[in-house]
C-alpha positions in Angstrom: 117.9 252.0 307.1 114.4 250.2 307.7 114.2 247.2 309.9 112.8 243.5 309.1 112.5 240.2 310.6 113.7 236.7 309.5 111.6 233.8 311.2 113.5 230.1 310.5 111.6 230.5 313.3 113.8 229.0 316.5 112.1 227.1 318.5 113.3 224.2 320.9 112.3 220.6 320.3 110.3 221.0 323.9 108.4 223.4 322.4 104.4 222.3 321.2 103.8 223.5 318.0 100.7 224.8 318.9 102.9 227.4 321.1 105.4 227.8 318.8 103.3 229.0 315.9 101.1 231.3 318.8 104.7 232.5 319.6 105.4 233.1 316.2 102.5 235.2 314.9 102.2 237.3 318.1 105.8 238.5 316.9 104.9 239.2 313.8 101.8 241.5 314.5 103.7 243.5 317.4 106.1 244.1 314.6 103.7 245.7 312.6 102.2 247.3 315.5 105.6 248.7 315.5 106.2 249.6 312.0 108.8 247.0 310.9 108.4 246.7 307.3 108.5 242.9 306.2 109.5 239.5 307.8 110.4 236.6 306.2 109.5 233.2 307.1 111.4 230.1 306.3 110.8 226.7 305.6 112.2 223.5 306.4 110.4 220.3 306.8 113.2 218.1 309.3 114.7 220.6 310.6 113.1 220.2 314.4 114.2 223.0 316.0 112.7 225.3 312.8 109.8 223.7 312.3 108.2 225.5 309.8 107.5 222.9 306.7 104.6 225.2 305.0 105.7 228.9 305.9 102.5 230.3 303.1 100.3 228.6 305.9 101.6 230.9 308.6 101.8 233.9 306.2 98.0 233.3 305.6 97.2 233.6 308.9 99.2 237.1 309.9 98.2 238.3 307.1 95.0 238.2 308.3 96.3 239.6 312.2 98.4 242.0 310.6 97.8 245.7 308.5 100.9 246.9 306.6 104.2 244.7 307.9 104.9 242.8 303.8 105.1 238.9 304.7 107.4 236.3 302.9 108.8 233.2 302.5 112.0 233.0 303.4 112.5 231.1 301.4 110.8 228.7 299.0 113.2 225.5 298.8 112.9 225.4 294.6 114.8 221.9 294.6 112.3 220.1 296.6 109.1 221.0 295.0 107.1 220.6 291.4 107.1 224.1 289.9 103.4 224.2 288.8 102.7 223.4 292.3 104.6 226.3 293.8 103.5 228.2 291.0 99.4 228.3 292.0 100.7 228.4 295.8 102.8 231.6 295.4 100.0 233.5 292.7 97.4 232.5 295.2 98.9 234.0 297.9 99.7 237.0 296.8 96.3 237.3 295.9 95.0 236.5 299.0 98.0 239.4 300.3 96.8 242.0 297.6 100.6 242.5 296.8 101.5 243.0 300.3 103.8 239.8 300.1 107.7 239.1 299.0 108.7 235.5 297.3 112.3 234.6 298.7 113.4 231.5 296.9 117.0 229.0 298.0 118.4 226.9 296.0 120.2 224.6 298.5 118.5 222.4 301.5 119.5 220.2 304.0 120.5 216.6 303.0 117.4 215.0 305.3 115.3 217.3 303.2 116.8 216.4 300.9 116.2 212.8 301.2 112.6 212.9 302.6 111.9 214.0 299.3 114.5 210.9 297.4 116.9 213.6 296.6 119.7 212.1 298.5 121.6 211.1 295.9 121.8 214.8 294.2 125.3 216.4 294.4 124.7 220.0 295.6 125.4 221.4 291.8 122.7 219.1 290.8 120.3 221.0 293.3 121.4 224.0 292.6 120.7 222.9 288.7 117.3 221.4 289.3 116.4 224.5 291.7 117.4 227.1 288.8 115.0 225.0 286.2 112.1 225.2 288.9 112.2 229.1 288.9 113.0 229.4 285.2 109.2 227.0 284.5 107.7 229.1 287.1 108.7 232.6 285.9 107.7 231.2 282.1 104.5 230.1 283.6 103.3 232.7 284.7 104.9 234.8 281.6 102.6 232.7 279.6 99.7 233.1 277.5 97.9 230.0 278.7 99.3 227.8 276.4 102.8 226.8 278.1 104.9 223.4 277.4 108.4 223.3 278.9 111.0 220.2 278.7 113.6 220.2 280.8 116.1 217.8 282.2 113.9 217.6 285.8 110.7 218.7 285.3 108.2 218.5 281.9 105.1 220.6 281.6 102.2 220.8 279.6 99.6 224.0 280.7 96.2 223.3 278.9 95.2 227.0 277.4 91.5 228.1 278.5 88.8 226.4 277.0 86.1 229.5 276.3 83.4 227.0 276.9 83.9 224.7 279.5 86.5 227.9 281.4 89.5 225.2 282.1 92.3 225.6 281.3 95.6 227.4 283.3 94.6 231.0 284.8 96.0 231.5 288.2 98.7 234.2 288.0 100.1 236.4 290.2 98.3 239.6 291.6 102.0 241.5 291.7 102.9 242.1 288.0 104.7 240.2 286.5 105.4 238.7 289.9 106.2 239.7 293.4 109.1 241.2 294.3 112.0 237.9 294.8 114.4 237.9 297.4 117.5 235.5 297.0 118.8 234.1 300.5 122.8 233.4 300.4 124.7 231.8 303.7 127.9 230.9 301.7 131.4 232.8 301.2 131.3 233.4 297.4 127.5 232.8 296.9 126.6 232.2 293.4 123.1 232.6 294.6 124.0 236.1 295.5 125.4 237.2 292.1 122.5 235.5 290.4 120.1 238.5 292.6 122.6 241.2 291.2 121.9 239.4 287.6 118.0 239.3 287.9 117.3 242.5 289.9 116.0 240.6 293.0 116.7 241.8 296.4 120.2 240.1 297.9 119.9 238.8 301.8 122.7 237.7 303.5 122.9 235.1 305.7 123.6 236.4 309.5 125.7 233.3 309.5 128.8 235.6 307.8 131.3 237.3 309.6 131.8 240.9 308.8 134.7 240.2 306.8 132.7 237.5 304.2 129.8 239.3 304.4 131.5 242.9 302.6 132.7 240.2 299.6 129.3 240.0 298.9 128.2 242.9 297.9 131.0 243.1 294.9 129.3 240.0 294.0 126.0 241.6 293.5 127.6 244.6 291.7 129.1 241.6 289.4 126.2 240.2 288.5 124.3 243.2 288.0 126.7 244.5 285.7 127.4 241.2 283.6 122.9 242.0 283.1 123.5 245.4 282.5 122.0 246.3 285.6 123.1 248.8 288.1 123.0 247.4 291.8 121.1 249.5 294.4 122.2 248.9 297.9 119.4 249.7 299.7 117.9 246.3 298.1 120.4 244.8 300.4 119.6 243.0 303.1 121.5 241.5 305.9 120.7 238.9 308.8 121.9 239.4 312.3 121.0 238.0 315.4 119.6 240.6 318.0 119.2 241.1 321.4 118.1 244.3 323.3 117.6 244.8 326.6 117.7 247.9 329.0 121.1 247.7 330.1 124.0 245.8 328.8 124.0 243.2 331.3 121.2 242.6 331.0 121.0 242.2 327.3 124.5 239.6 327.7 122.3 238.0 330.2 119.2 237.3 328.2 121.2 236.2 324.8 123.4 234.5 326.5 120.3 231.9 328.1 118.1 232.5 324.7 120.6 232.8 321.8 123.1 230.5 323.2 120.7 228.0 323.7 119.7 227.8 320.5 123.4 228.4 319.2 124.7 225.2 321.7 122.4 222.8 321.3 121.1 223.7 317.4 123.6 225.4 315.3 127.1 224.6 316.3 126.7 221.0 316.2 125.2 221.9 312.8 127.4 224.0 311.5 130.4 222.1 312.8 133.0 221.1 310.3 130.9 222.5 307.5 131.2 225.7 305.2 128.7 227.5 307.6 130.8 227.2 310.6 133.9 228.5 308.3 131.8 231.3 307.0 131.8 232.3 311.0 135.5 232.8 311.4 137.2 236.0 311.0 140.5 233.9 310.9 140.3 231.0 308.4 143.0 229.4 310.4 140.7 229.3 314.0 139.7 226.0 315.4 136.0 225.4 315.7 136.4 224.8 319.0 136.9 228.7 319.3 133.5 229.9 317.9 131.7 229.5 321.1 129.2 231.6 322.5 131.6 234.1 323.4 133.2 234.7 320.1 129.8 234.7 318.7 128.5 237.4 321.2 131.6 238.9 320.8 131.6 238.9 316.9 128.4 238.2 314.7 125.8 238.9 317.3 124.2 242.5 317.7 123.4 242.4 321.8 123.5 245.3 324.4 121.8 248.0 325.2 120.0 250.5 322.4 123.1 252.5 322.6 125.7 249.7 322.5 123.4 247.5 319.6 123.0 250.9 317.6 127.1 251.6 317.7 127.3 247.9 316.2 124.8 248.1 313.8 127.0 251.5 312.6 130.0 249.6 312.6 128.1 246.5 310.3 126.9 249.2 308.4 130.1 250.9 307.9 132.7 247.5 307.0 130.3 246.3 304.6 129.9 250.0 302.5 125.9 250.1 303.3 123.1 248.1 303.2 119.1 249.1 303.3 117.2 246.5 305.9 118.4 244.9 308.9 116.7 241.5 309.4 116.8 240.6 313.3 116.7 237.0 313.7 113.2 236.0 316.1 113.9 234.2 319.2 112.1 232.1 321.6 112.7 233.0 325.4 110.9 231.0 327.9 109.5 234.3 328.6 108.2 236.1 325.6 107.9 239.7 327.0 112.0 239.4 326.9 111.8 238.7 323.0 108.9 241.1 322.5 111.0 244.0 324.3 114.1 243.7 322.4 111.8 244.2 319.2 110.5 247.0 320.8 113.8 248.5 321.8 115.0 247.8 318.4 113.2 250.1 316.5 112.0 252.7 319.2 115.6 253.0 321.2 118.1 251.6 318.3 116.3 253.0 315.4 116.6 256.8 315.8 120.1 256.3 316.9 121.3 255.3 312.9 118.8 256.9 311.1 121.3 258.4 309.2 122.5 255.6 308.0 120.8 255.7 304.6 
C-alpha cells in the first residue's frame, strides 16, 4: 500500500490566505521529504472554508519546492469550465511538471458554484451531461491532428490547424502521452462516476465521506465498468480518502482530532452535509438520525485517529472490508499549531507505514 494526500485544502474562514496557502505547500514538500507519492489538490471557488479556486496555481508553485511527490488536481470541475480552456491549462502544466503530474476531473459541484458561473438552473444530470461533453472535446483535442471541429449540445469548437508560415494554429498538447494519468473522484453511494473510471481505465478515488459499508459497493462498480470496456480492474489503482490523525499516544491523537477535525467537521461539514446524500453516505444504518453522526460517531467510525499502532490496526481493518485497495489518501488539516498536522504525516508513514506493509 503507498500513501497520498488529498488537499480540499481545510482551512477556517479566520484563516489569511496568504497563511493558508504557506500552510498548504509546506505540507506538501514535508510530504515529499517523506516519500508520499502524490497529493491531490482540489478546487472550489465559494466554498470558504476550501478556498482553493485555481488548484494548477498552487501545483505550479510545489512543483517548483518539491523533487519526486506527483501533484494533481483534485479535481478539475469539468461543468464549470470551457474545454479548450482547461485543455491548454492541463497540457501546459504537465509540461511545466515533465509528467510528474495526475489530472483528477468531477463531474458534480456545489450549487453556488454552480451559480457563480449561471449554471443554477442545471439539474444535476444536466451537469453531469455537460461535464462528460467537456472531457470527451478535451480528450478529442488533444487526440487531434490540428484540425479539430466538435458540435455538441454545450460547447462548439473550431481548432484552426498550423499555418506553416505564419506558425498559428492549435499546438499545445500534453507532455504525458496521450495524456496524463486521470483520476475520477466519487463521494456518492452508487457513483456513476466511479463505474465510468472502471470503463475508461482511470484511477477510482473514493470519497473519505463513505462509510465502510458504501465504500466496499464501490469497488464492484469499477469491476462493472471495466468489464462492460473489456477491461480488467486493477485494485491497486484504487484509491480511498480518509481522514487521519496521528499522534504519539492515543489520547493524545482523540485530543488533537477532536479540536482540529471536529472543528472543521462542526462548523463546515455537518451543516453541509446535513439532510443531503453525503451525510447519508456517512451512516452505517440508513435508518440513523443525523443528529447521531456527531463527532463521536465520526471518530468512532470513518476517521483513522490514534496512535501508529491503533491508526495501522484501522487502516487493516479498511483494507480488509473493502477486499483491497493500493493508496491511502490522508485528508490535510489545519491545526492552529502546524507541528501537530506536520507530525501526524510524519507518524503516518514512518510509524503506521511499516506496520501494513503487507498489505499489498
Amino acid at each position: 500500500m503507498q500513501f497520498g494526500l488529498f488537499m480540499m485544502p481545510l482551512h477556517p474562514p479566520e484563516r489569511s490566505f496568504v497563511d493558508s496557502y504557506e500552510r498548504d505547500l509546506a505540507q506538501i514538500v514535508l510530504a515529499d521529504r517523506l516519500g508520499y507519492h502524490e497529493v491531490w489538490i482540489g478546487e472550489h471557488l465559494t466554498e470558504r472554508w476550501e478556498n482553493a479556486p485555481a488548484p494548477e496555481l498552487l501545483i505550479a508553485q510545489a512543483l517548483i519546492k518539491t523533487e519526486k511527490i506527483v501533484l494533481a488536481t483534485g479535481v478539475t470541475l469539468l461543468a464549470l469550465h470551457n474545454p479548450v480552456e482547461v485543455a491548454h491549462r492541463i497540457a501546459m502544466l504537465d509540461h511545466l511538471a515533465r509528467g510528474r503530474f495526475y489530472w483528477g476531473i468531477g463531474g458534480g459541484a456545489i450549487p453556488t458554484d454552480l451559480a457563480l458561473f449561471g449554471l443554477q438552473d442545471c439539474t444535476p444530470a444536466q451537469v453531469r451531461e455537460r461535464s462528460a461533453e467537456a472531457l470527451d472535446v478535451i480528450l478529442k483535442l488533444w487526440a487531434s491532428d490540428g484540425t479539430f471541429s466538435y458540435r455538441g449540445k454545450f460547447f462548439e469548437v473550431t481548432a484552426p490547424s498550423m499555418d506553416p508560415v505564419r506558425e498559428r494554429g492549435f499546438y499545445m498538447k500534453p507532455y504525458q502521452k496521450p495524456h496524463p494519468p486521470i483520476g475520477v473522484a466519487a463521494t456518492s453511494i452508487g457513483s456513476a462516476a466511479i463505474r465510468l473510471a472502471g470503463a475508461r481505465g482511470f484511477m477510482p478515488m473514493s470519497s473519505s465521506l463513505l462509510a465502510p459499508a458504501h465504500l466496499k459497493d464501490h469497488w464492484p462498480l469499477v469491476e462493472a465498468g471495466a468489464a462492460s470496456a473489456g477491461r480488467a480492474a486493477d485494485r491497486r489503482q484504487w484509491r480511498i480518502g480518509r481522514d487521519v490523525f496521528v499522534a504519539e499516544t492515543s489520547k493524545l491523537a482523540q485530543e488533537r482530532a477532536r479540536e482540529v477535525l471536529g472543528r472543521n467537521y462542526v462548523r463546515h461539514q455537518y451543516p453541509n452535509r446535513r439532510g443531503t446524500s453525503q451525510m447519508a453516505a456517512c451512516k452505517i444504518d440508513p435508518s440513523m438520525p443525523d443528529d447521531a453522526l456527531d463527532v463521536d460517531y465520526m471518530m468512532e467510525h470513518l476517521w483513522i485517529v490514534g496512535d501508529p499502532e491503533e491508526c495501522a490496526d484501522r487502516i487493516r481493518r479498511l483494507y480488509e472490508s473493502v477486499g483491497g485497495f493500493g493508496m491511502l489518501l490522508a485528508i490535510t488539516t489545519d491545526s492552529d499549531n502546524p507541528e501537530w498536522d506536520h507530525r501526524s504525516l510524519q507518524l503516518l508513514i514512518e510509524e503506521v507505514g511499516p506496520r501494513i506493509a503487507d498489505l499489498n
